[in-house]
Biopython code that builds the backbone (N, CA, C, O; Angstrom):
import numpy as np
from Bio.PDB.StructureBuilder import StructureBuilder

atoms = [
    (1, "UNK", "N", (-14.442, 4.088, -33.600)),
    (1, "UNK", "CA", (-14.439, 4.782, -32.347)),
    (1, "UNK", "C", (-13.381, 5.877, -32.392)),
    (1, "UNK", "O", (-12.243, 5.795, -32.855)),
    (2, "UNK", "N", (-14.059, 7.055, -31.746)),
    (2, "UNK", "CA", (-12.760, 8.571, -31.930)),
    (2, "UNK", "C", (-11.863, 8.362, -30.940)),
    (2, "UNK", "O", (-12.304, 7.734, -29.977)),
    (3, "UNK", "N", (-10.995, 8.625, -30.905)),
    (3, "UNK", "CA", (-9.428, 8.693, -29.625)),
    (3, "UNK", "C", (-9.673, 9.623, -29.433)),
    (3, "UNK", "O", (-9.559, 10.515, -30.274)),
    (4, "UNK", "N", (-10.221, 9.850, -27.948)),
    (4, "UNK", "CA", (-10.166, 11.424, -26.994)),
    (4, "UNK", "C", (-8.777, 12.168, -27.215)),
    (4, "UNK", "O", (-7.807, 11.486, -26.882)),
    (5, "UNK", "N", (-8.597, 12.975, -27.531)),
    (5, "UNK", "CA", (-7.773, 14.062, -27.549)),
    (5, "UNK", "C", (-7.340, 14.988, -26.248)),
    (5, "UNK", "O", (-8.038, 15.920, -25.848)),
    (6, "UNK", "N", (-6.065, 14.590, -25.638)),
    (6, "UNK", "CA", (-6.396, 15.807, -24.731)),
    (6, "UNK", "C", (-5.299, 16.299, -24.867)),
    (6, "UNK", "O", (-4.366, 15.647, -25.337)),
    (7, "UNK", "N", (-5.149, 17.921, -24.369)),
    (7, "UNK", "CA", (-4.399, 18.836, -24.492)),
    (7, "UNK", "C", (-3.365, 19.036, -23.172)),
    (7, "UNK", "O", (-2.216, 19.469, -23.253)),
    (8, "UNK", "N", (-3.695, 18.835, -22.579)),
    (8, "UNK", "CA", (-2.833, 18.621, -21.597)),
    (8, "UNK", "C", (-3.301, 17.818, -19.855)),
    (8, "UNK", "O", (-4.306, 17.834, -19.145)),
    (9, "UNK", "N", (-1.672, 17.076, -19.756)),
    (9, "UNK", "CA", (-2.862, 16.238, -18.723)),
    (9, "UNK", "C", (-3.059, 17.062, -17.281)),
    (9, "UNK", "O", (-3.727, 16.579, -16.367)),
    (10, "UNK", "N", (-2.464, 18.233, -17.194)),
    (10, "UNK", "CA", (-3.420, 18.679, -16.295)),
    (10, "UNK", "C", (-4.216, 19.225, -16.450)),
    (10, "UNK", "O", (-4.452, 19.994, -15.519)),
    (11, "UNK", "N", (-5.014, 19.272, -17.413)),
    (11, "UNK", "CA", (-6.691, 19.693, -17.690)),
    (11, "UNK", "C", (-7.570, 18.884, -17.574)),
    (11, "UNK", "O", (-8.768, 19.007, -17.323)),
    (12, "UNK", "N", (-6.684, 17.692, -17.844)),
    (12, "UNK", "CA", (-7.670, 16.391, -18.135)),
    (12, "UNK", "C", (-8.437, 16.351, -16.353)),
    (12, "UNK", "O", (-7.988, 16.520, -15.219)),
    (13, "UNK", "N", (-10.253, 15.920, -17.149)),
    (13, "UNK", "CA", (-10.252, 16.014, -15.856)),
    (13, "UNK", "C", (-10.911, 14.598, -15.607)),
    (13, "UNK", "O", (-11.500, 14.495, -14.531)),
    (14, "UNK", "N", (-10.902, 13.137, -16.698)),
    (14, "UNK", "CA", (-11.076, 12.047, -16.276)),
    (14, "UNK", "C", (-10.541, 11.480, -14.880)),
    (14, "UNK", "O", (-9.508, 11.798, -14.291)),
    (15, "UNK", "N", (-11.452, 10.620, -14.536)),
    (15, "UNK", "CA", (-10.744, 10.321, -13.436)),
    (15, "UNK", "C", (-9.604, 9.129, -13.604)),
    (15, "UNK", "O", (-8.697, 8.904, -12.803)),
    (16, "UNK", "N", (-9.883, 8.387, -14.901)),
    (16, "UNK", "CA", (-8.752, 7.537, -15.258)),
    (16, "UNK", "C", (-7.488, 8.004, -14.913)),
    (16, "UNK", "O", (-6.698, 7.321, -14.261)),
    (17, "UNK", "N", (-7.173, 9.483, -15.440)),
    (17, "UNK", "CA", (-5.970, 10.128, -15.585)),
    (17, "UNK", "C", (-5.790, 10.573, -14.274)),
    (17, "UNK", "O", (-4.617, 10.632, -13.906)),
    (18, "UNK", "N", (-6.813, 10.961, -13.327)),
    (18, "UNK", "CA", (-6.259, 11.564, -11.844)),
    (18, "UNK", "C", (-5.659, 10.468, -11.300)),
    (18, "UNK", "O", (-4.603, 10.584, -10.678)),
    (19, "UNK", "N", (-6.460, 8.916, -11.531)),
    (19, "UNK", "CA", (-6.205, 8.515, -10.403)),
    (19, "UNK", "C", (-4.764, 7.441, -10.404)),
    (19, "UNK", "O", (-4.419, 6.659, -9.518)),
    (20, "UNK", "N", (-3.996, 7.775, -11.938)),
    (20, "UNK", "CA", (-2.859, 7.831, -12.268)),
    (20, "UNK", "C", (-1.510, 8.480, -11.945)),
    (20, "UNK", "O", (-0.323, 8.154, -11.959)),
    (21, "UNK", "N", (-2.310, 9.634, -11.625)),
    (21, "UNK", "CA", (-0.943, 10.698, -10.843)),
    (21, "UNK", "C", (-0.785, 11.278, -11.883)),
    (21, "UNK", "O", (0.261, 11.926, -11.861)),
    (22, "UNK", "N", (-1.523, 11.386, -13.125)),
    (22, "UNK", "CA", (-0.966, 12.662, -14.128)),
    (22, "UNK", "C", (-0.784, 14.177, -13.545)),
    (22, "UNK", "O", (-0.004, 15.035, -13.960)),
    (23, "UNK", "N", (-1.688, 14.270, -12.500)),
    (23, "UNK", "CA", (-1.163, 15.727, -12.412)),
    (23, "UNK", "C", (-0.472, 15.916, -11.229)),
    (23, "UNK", "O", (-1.300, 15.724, -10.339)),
    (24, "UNK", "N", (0.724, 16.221, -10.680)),
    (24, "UNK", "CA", (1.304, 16.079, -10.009)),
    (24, "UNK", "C", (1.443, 17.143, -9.494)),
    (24, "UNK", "O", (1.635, 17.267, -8.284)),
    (25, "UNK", "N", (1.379, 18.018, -10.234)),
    (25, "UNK", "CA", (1.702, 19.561, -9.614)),
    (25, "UNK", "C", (0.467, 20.208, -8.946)),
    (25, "UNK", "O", (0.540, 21.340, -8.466)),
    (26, "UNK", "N", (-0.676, 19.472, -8.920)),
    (26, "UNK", "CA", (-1.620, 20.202, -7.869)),
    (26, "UNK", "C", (-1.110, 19.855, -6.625)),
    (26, "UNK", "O", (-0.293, 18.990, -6.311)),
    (27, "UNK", "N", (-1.888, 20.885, -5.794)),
    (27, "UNK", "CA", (-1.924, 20.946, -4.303)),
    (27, "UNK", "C", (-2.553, 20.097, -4.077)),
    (27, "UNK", "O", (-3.647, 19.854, -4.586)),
    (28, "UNK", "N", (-1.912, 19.396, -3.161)),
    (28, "UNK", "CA", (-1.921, 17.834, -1.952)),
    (28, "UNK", "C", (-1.870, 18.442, -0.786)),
    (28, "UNK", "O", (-1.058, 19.332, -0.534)),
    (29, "UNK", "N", (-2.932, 17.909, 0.198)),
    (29, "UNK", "CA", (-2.727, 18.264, 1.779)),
    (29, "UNK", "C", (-1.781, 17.113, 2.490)),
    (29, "UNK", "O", (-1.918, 15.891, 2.541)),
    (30, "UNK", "N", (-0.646, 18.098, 3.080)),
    (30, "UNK", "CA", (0.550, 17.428, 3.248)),
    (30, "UNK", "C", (-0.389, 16.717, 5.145)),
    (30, "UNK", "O", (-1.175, 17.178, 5.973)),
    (31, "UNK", "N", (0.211, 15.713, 4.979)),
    (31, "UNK", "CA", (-0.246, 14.638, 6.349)),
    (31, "UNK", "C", (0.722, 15.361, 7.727)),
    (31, "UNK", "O", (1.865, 15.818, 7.691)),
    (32, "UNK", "N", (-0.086, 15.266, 8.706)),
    (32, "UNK", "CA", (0.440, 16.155, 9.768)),
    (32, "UNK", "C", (1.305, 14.987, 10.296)),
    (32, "UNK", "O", (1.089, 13.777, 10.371)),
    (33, "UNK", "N", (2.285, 15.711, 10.614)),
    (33, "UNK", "CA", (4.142, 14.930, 10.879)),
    (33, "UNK", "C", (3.771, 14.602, 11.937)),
    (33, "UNK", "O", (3.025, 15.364, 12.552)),
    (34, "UNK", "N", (4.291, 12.964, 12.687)),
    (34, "UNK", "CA", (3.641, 12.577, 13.573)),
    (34, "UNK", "C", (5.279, 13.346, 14.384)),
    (34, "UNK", "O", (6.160, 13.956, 13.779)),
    (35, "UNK", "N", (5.220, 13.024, 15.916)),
    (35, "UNK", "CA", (5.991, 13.704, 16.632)),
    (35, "UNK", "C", (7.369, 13.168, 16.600)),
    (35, "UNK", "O", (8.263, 13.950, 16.921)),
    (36, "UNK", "N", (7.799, 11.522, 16.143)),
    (36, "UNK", "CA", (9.412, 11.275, 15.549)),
    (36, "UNK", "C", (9.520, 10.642, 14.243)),
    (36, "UNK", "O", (10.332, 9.787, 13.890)),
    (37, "UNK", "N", (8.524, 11.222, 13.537)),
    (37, "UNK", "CA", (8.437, 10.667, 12.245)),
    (37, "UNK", "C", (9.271, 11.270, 11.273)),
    (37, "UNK", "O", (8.976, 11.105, 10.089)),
    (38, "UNK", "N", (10.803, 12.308, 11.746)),
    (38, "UNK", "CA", (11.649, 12.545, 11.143)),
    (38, "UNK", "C", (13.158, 11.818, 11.152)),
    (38, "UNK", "O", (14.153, 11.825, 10.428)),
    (39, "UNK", "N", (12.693, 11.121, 12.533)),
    (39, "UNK", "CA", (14.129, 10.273, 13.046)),
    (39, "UNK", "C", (14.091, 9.121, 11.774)),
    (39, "UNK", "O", (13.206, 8.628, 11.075)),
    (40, "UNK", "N", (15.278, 9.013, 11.867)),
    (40, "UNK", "CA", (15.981, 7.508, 10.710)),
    (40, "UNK", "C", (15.838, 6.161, 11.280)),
    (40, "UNK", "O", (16.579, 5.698, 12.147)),
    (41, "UNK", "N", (14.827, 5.555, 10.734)),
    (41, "UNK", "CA", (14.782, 3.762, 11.556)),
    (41, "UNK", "C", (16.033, 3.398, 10.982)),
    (41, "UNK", "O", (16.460, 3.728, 9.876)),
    (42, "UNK", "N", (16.588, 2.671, 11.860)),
    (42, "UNK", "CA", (17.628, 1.683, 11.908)),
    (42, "UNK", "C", (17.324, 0.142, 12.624)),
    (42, "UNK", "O", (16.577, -0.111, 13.569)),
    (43, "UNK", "N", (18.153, -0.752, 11.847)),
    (43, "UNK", "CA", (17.944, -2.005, 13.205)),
    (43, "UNK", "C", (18.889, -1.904, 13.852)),
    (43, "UNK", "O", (19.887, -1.335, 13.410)),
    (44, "UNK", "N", (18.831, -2.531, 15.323)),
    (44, "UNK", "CA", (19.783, -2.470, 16.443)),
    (44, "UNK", "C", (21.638, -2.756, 15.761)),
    (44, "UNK", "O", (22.591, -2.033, 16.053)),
    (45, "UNK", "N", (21.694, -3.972, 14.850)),
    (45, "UNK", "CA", (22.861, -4.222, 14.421)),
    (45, "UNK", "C", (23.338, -3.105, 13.687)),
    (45, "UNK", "O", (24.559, -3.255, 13.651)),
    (46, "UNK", "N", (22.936, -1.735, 12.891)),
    (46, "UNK", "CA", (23.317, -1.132, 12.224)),
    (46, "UNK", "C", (23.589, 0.246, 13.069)),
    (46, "UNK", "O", (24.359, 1.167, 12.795)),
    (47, "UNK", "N", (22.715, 0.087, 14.176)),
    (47, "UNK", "CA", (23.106, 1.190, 15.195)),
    (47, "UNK", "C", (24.236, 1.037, 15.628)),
    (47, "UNK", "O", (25.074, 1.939, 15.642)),
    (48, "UNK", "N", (24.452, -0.282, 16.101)),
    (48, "UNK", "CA", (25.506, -0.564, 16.696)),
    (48, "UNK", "C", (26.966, -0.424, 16.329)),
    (48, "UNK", "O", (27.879, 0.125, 16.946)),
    (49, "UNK", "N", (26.960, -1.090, 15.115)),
    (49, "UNK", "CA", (27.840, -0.702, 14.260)),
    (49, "UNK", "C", (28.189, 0.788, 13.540)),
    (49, "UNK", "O", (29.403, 0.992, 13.571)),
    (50, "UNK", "N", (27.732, 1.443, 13.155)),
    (50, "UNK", "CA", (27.579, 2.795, 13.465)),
    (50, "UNK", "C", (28.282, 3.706, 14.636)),
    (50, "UNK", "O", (29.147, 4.544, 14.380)),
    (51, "UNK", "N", (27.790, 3.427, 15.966)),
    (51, "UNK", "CA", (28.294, 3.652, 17.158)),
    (51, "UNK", "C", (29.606, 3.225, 17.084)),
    (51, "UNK", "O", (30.401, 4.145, 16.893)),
    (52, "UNK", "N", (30.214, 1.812, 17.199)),
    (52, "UNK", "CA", (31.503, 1.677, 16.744)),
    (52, "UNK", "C", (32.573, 1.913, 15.870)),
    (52, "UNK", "O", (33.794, 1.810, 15.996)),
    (53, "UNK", "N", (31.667, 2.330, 14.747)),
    (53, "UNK", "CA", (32.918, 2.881, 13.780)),
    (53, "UNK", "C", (33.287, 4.678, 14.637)),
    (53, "UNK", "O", (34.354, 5.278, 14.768)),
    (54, "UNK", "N", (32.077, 4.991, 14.997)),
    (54, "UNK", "CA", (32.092, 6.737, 15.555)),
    (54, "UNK", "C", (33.277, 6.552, 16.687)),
    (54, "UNK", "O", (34.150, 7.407, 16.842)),
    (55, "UNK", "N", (33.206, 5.283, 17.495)),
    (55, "UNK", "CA", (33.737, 5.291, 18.569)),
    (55, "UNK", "C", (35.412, 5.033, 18.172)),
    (55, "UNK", "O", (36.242, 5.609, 18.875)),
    (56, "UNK", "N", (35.888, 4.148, 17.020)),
    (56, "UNK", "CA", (36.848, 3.592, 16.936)),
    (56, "UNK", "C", (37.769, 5.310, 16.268)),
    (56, "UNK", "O", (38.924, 5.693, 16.460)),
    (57, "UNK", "N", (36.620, 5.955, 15.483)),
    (57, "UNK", "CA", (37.494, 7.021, 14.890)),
    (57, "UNK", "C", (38.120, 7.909, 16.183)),
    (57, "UNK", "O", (39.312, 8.194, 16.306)),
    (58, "UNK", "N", (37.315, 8.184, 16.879)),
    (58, "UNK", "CA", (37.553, 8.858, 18.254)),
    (58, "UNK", "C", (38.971, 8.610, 18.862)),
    (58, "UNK", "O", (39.853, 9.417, 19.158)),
    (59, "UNK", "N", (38.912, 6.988, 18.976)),
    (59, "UNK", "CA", (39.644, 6.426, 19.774)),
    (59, "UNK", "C", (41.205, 7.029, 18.713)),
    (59, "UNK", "O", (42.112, 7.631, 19.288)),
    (60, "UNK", "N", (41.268, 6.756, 17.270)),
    (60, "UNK", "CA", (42.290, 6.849, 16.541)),
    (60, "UNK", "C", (42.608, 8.421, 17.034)),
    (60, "UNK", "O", (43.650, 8.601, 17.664)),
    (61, "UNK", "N", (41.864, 9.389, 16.801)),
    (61, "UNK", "CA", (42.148, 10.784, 17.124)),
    (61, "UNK", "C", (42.918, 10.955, 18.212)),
    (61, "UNK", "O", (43.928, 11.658, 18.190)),
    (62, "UNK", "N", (42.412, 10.188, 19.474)),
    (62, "UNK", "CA", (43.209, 10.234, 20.678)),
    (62, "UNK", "C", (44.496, 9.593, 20.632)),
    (62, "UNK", "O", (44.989, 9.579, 21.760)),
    (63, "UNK", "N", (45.325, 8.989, 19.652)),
    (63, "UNK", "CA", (46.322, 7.898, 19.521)),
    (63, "UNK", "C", (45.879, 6.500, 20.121)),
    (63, "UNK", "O", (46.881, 5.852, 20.425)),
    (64, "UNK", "N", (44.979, 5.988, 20.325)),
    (64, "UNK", "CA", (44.063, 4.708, 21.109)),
    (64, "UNK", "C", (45.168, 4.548, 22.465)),
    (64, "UNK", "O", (45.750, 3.471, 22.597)),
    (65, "UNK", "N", (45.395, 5.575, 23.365)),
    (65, "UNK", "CA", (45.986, 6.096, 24.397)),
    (65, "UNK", "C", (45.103, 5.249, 25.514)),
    (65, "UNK", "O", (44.393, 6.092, 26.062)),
    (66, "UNK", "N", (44.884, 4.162, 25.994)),
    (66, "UNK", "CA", (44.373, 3.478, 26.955)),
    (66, "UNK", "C", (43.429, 4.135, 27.754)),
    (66, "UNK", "O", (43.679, 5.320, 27.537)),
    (67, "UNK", "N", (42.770, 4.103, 28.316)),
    (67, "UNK", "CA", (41.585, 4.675, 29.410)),
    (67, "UNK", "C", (40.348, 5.533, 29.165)),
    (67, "UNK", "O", (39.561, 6.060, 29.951)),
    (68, "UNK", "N", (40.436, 5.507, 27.497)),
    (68, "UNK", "CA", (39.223, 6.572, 26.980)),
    (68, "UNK", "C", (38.066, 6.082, 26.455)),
    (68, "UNK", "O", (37.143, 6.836, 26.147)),
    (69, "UNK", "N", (38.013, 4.903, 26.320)),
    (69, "UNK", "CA", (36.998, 3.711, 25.609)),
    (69, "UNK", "C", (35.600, 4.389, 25.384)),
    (69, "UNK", "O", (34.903, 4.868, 24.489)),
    (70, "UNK", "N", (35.614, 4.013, 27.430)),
    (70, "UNK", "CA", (33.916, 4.479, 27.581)),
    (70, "UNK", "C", (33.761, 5.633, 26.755)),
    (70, "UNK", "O", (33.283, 5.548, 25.624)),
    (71, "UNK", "N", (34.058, 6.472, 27.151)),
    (71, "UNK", "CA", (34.035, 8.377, 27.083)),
    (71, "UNK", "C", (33.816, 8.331, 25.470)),
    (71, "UNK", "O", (32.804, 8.905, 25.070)),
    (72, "UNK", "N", (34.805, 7.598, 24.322)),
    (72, "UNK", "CA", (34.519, 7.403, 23.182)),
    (72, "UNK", "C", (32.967, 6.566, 22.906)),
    (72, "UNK", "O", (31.904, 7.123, 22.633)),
    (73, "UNK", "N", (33.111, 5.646, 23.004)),
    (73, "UNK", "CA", (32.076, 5.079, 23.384)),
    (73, "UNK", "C", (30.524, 6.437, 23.750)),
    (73, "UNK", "O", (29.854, 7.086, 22.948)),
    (74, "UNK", "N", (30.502, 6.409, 24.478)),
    (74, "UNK", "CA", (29.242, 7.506, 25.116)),
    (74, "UNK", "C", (29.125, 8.524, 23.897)),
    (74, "UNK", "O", (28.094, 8.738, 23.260)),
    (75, "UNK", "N", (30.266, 9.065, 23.704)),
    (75, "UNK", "CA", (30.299, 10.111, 22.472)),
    (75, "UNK", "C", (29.574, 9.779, 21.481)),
    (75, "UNK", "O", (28.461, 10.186, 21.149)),
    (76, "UNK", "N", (30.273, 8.994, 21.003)),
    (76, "UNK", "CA", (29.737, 8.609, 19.485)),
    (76, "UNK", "C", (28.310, 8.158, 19.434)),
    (76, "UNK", "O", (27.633, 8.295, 18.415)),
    (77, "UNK", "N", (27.842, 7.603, 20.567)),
    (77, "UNK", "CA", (26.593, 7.015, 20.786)),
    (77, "UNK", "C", (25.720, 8.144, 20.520)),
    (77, "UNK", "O", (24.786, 7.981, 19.735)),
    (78, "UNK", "N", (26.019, 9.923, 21.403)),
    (78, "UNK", "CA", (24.948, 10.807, 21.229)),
    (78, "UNK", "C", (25.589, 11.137, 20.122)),
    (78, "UNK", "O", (24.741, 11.887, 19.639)),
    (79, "UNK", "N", (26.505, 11.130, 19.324)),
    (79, "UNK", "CA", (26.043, 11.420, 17.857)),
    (79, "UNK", "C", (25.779, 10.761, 16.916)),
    (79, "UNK", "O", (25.481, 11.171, 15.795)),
    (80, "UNK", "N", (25.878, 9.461, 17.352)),
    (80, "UNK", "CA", (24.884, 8.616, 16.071)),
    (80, "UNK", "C", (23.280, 9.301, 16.351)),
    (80, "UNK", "O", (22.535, 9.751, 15.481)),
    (81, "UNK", "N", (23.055, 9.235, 17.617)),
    (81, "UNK", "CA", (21.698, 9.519, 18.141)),
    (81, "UNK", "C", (21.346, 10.827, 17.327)),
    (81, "UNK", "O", (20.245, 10.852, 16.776)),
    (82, "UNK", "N", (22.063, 11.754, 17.224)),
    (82, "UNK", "CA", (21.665, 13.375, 17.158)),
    (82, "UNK", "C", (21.825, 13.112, 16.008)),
    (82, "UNK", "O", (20.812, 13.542, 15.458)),
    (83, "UNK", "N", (23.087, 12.238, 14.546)),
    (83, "UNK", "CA", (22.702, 12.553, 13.348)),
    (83, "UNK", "C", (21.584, 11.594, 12.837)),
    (83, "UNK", "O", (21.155, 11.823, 11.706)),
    (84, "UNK", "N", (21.021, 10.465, 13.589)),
    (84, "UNK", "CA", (19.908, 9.943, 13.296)),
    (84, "UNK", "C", (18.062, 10.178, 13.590)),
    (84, "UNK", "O", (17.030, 9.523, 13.449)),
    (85, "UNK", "N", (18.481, 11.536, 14.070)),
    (85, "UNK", "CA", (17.460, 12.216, 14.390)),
    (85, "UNK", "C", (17.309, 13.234, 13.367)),
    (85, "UNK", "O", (16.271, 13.361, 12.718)),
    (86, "UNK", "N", (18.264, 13.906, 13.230)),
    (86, "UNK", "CA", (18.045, 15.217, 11.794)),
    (86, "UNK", "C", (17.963, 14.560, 10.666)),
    (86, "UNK", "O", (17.821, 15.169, 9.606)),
]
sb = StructureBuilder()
sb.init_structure("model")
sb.init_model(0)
sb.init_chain("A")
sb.init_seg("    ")
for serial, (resi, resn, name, xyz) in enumerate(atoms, 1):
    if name == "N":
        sb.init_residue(resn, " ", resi, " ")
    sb.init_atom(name, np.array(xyz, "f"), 0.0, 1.0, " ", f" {name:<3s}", serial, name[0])
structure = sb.get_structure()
């Protein structure tokens, strides 16, 4: 039996070899982005934690000067939010 010869695998046009992923560099129709399918899943415990480390750095910046908790707190929350969205 002869061994097929091929010259390159993106010529090849078996379907053995397509349906391998040899050719990678053709054009693929990219799947339409659903509307928060760019945000970062997290589970609740890793949000959370997250939020607290944002909040505790805050708090250090301020000298942990009594009465700013919440306000740290709230902060850090919309920017975990805003960098877990980009």
């Amino acid at each position: 039996m002869k061994a097929r010869r091929e010259t390159s695998p993106k010529k090849s046009t078996s379907r053995k070899s397509a349906n391998r992923g040899a050719d990678r560099t053709s054009a693929r129709p990219v799947p339409a982005a659903e509307p928060d399918s760019s945000r970062v899943k997290v589970d609740a415990a890793t949000r959370y934690n997250l939020i607290a480390r944002a909040a505790y750095l805050r708090a250090e910046q301020r000298g942990f000067a009594p009465g700013g908790e919440t306000q740290d707190w709230l902060e850090a929350e919309a920017e975990i939010e805003r960098l877990l969205k980009s």
